[in-house]
C-alpha positions as CSV (number, residue, x, y, z in Angstrom):
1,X,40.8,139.9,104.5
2,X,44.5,141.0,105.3
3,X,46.1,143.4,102.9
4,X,49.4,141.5,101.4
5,X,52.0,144.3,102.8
6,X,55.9,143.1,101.0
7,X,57.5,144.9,103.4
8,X,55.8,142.0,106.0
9,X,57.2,139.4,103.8
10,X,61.0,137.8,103.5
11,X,62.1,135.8,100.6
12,X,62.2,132.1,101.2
13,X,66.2,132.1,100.4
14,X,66.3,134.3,103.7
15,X,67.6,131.9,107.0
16,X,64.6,132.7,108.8
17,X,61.5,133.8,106.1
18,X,58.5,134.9,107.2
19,X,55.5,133.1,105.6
20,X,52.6,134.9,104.8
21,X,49.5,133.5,105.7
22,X,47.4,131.5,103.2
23,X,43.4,131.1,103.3
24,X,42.8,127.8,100.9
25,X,38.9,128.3,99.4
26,X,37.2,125.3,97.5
27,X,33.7,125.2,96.2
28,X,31.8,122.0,96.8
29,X,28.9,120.2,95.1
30,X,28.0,116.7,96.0
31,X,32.0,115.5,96.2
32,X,31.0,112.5,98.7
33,X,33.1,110.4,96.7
34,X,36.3,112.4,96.0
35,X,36.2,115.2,98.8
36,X,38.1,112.6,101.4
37,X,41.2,112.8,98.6
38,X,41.3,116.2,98.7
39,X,41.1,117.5,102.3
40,X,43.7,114.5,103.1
41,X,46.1,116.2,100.5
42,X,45.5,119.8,101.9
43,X,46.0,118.8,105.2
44,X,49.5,117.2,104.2
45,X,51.2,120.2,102.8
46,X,54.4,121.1,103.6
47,X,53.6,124.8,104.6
48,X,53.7,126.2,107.9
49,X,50.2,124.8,109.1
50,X,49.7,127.9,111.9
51,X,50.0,130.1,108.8
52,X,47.4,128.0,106.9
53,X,42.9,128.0,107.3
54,X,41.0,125.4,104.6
55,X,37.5,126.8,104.4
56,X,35.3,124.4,102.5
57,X,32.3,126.2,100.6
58,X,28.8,123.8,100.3
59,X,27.0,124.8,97.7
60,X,23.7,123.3,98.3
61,X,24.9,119.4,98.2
62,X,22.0,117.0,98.8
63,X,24.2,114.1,99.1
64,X,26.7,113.4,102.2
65,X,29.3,115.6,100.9
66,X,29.0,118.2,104.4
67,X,28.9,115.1,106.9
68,X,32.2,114.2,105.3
69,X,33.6,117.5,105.7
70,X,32.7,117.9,109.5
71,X,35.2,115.0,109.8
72,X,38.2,117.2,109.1
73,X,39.9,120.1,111.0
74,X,38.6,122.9,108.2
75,X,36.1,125.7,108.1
76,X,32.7,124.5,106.2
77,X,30.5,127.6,105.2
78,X,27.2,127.7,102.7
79,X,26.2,129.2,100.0
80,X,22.6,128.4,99.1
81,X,21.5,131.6,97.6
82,X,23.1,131.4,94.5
83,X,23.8,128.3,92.8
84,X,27.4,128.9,91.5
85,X,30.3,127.4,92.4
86,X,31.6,131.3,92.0
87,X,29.3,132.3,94.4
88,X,30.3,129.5,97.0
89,X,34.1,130.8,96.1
90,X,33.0,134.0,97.1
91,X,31.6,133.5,100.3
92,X,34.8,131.7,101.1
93,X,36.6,134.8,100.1
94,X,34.5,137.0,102.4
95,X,34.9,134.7,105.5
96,X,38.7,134.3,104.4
97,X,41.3,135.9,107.4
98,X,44.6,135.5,105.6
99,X,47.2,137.6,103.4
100,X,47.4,135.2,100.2
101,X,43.8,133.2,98.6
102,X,44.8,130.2,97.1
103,X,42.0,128.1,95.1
104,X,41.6,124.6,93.9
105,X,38.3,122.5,92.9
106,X,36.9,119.8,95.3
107,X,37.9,116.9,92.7
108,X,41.5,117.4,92.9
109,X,44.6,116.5,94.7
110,X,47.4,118.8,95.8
111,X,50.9,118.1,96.2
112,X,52.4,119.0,99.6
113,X,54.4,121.5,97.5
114,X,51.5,123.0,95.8
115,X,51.3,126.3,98.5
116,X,54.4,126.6,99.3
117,X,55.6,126.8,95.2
118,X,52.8,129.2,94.4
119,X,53.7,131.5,97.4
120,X,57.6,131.2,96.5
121,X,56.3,131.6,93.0
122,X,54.1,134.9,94.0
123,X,57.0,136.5,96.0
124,X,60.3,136.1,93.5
125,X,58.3,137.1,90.3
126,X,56.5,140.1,92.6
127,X,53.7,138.9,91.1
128,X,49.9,139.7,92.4
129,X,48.3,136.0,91.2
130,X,49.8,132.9,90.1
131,X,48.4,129.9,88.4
132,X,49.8,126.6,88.7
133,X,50.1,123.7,86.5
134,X,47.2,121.2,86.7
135,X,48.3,117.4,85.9
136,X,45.8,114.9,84.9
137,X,45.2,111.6,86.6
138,X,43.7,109.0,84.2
139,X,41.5,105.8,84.6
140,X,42.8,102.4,84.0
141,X,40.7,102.6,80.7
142,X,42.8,105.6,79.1
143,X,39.8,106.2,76.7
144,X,40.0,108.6,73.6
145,X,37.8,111.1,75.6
146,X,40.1,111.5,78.9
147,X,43.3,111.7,76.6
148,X,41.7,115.0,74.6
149,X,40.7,116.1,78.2
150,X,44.3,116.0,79.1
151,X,45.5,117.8,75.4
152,X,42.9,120.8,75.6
153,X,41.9,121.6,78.9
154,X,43.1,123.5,82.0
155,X,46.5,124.4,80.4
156,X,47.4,127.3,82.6
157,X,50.8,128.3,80.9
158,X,49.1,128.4,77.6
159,X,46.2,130.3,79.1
160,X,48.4,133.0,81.2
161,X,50.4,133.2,77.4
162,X,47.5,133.8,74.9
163,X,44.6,135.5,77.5
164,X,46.6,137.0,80.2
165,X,44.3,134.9,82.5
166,X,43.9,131.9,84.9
167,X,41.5,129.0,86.1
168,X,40.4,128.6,89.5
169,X,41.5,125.0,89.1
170,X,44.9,126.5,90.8
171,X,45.0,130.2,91.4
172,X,47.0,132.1,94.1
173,X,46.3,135.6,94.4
174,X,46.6,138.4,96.7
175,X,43.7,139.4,99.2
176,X,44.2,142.8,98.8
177,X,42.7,142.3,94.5
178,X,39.3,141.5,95.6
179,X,39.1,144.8,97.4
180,X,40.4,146.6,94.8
181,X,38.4,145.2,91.4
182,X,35.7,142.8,93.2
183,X,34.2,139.2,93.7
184,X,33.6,136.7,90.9
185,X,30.6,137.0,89.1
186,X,28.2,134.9,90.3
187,X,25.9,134.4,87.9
188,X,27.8,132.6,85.7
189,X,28.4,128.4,86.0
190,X,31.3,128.8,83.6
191,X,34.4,131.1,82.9
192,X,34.1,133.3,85.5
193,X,37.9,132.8,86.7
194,X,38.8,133.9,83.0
195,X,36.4,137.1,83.2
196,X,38.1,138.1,87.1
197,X,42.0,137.3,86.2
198,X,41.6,139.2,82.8
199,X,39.9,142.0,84.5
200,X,42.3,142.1,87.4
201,X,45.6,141.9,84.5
202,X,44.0,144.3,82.6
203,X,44.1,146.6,85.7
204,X,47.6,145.9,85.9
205,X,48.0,143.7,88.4
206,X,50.7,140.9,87.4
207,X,49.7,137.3,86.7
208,X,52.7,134.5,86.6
209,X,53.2,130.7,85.6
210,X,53.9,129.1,88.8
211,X,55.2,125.5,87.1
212,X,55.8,123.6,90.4
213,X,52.7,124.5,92.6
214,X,50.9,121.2,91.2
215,X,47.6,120.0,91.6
216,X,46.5,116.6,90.0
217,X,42.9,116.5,88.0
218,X,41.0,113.0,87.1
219,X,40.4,113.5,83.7
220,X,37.0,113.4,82.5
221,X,34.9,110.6,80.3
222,X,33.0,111.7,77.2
223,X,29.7,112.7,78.7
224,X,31.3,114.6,81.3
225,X,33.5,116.4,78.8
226,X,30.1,117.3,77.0
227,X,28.6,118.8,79.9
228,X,31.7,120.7,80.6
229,X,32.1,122.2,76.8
230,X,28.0,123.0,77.2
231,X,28.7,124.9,80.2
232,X,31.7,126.1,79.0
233,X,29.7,127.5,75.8
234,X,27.0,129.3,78.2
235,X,29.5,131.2,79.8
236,X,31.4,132.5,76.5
237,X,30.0,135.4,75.4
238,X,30.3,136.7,79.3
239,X,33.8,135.8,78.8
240,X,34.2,137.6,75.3
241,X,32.3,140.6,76.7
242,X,34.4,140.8,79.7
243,X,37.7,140.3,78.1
244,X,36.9,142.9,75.7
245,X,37.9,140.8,72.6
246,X,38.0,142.4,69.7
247,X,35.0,141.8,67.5
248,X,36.7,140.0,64.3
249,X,38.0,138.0,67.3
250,X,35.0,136.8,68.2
251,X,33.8,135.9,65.3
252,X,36.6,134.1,64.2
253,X,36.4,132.1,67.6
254,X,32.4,131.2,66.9
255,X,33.2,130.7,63.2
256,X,35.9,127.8,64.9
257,X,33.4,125.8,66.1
258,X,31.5,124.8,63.1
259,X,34.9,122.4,61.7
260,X,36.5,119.9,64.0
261,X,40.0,120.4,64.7
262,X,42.3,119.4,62.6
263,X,44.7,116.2,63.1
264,X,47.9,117.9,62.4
265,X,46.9,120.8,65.7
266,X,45.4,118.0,68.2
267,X,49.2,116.2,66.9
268,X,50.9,119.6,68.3
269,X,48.9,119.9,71.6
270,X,49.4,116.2,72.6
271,X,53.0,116.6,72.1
272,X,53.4,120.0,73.9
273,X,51.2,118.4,76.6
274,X,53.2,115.1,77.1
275,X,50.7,113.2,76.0
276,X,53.0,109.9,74.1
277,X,50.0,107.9,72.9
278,X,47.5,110.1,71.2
279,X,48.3,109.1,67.7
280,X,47.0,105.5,68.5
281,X,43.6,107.1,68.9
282,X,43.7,109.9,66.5
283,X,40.4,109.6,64.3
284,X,38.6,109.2,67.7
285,X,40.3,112.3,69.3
286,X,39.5,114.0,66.3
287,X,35.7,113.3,66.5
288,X,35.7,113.8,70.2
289,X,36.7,117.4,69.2
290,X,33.8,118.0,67.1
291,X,31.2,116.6,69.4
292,X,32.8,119.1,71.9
293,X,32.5,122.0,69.4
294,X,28.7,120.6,68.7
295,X,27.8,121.2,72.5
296,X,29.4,124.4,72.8
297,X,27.5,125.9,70.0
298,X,24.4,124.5,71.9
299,X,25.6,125.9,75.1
300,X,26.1,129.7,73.4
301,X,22.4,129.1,71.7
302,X,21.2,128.0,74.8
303,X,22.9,132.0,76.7
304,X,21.5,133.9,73.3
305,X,18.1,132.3,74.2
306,X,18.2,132.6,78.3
307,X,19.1,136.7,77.3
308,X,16.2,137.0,75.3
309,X,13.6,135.9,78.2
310,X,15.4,137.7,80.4
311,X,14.8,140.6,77.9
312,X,11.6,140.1,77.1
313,X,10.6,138.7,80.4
314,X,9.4,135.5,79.6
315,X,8.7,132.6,82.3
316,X,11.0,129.8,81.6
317,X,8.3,127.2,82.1
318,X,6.6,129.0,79.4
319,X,9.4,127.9,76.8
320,X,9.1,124.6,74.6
321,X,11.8,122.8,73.5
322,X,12.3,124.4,70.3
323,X,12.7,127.9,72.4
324,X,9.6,129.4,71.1
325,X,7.1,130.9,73.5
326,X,3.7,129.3,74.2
């Protein structure tokens, strides 16, 4: 990886301003169907395109996901030793040639903006990382479930605001911050872009809103919004031990999930999100909430009990369904 030098790098109101060079790094898993919207976008941005390398991360796919790739003018690697879309991220990030890393997920769309905005972004705020704003792209349906999607998730002004730190859904950051504070942890399946951009803030490196580097997110349907808040739950306490939350913090988080959200705060969040027509489906947001808050409590029981094997070395095919050793 290139070092990001600003003494290399002109503003972009200069006549003639040097761009610096941008390695884009997605992690895939079986994105047959959606992969084709995403490399078109990439390969339609507006930034100098000598200045720009796409490397494409397969993490173990077993569908056609890599045939579909090999189509395109971009760099496909694998990762098959660890199954982690933060390991696939960092392979890309070791193979990666170029001065700024910008990440995105293989279900998204960019605009041709998007780099160009977050390196603009990066530069004038002399900032070290940048996340951008994620819009969300609903079905024809508009159901209850993709609207709180849209309300409570991947809010990266809100996130940079309350935690100091970023998703990988749209992240810009300097090379030169993985050589000085390390990968992603890999062993995580969620929150591990929270864990790195609160550890790299809290090192004093500078994160920023970058409000016009857009990319576009499908919004999810209920079952995949559960398997997202279970995941989401596996990964907390990592998150809570790696942010260095303060314990009544914690607490007070976990004591959250056991009541649903109330109607007047879902209200608040649709309207600072945009999102006109959530009070037509209120008492249905408002349940959606709670099963969410149900299967992240099973996703931190589920971390508490995959610590204790690990501590107590027990075989997880030795472990019924209640958790209790044979």
């Amino acid at each position: 990886m290139n070092t990001l030098r600003k003494e290399n790098i002109a503003t972009f109101n200069s006549q003639l301003p040097i761009f610096p060079t941008v390695s884009i790094i997605v992690p895939v898993y079986n994105a047959e169907k959606n992969i084709d919207t995403l490399i078109a976008s990439l390969l339609n941005l507006d930034y100098p395109k000598e200045l720009l390398e796409i490397i494409l991360v397969d993490n173990n796919s077993d569908d056609r996901t890599k045939e579909v790739i090999r189509r395109y003018p971009v760099k496909l690697l694998e990762e098959t030793r660890i199954q982690s879309s933060y390991a696939a991220r960092n392979k890309g990030i070791k193979n990666a040639k170029h001065e700024i890393l910008a990440f995105t997920d293989s279900d998204c769309m960019v605009t041709p903006q998007w780099v160009r905005e977050g390196v603009t972004t990066l530069i004038s705020k002399s900032a070290d990382l940048a996340g951008g704003r994620v819009a969300f792209i609903y079905s024809k349906q508009k159901t209850a479930a993709e609207l709180y999607d849209s309300i409570t998730n991947l809010h990266t002004e809100s996130s940079i605001e309350r935690m100091n730190a970023a998703t990988t859904a749209n992240l810009l950051v300097k090379s030169f911050l993985f050589e000085r504070i390390g990968l992603f942890p890999d062993s995580v399946t969620s929150g591990g872009d929270i864990q790195w951009t609160s550890r790299a803030t809290r090192a004093g490196f500078i994160l920023t809103h970058a409000p016009e580097a857009i990319v576009y997110h499908p919004t999810r349907r209920l079952k995949e919004l559960l398997k997202k808040d279970f995941r989401v739950g596996a990964g907390l306490l990592g998150v809570f031990v790696n942010t260095k939350k303060p314990l009544p913090g914690i607490v007070f988080s976990l004591a959250k999930l056991f009541f649903p959200r109330r109607l007047s705060s879902l209200r608040k969040a649709a309207r600072e999100r945009g999102v006109i027509d959530a009070d037509e489906k209120i008492f249905r947001l408002w349940c959606i909430s709670y099963a969410c808050n149900i299967s992240r409590i099973l996703g931190i029981l589920s971390s508490v009990g995959s610590i204790y094997r690990k501590k107590n070395k027990i075989p997880s095919n030795l472990i019924l369904k209640n958790n209790t050793p044979l």
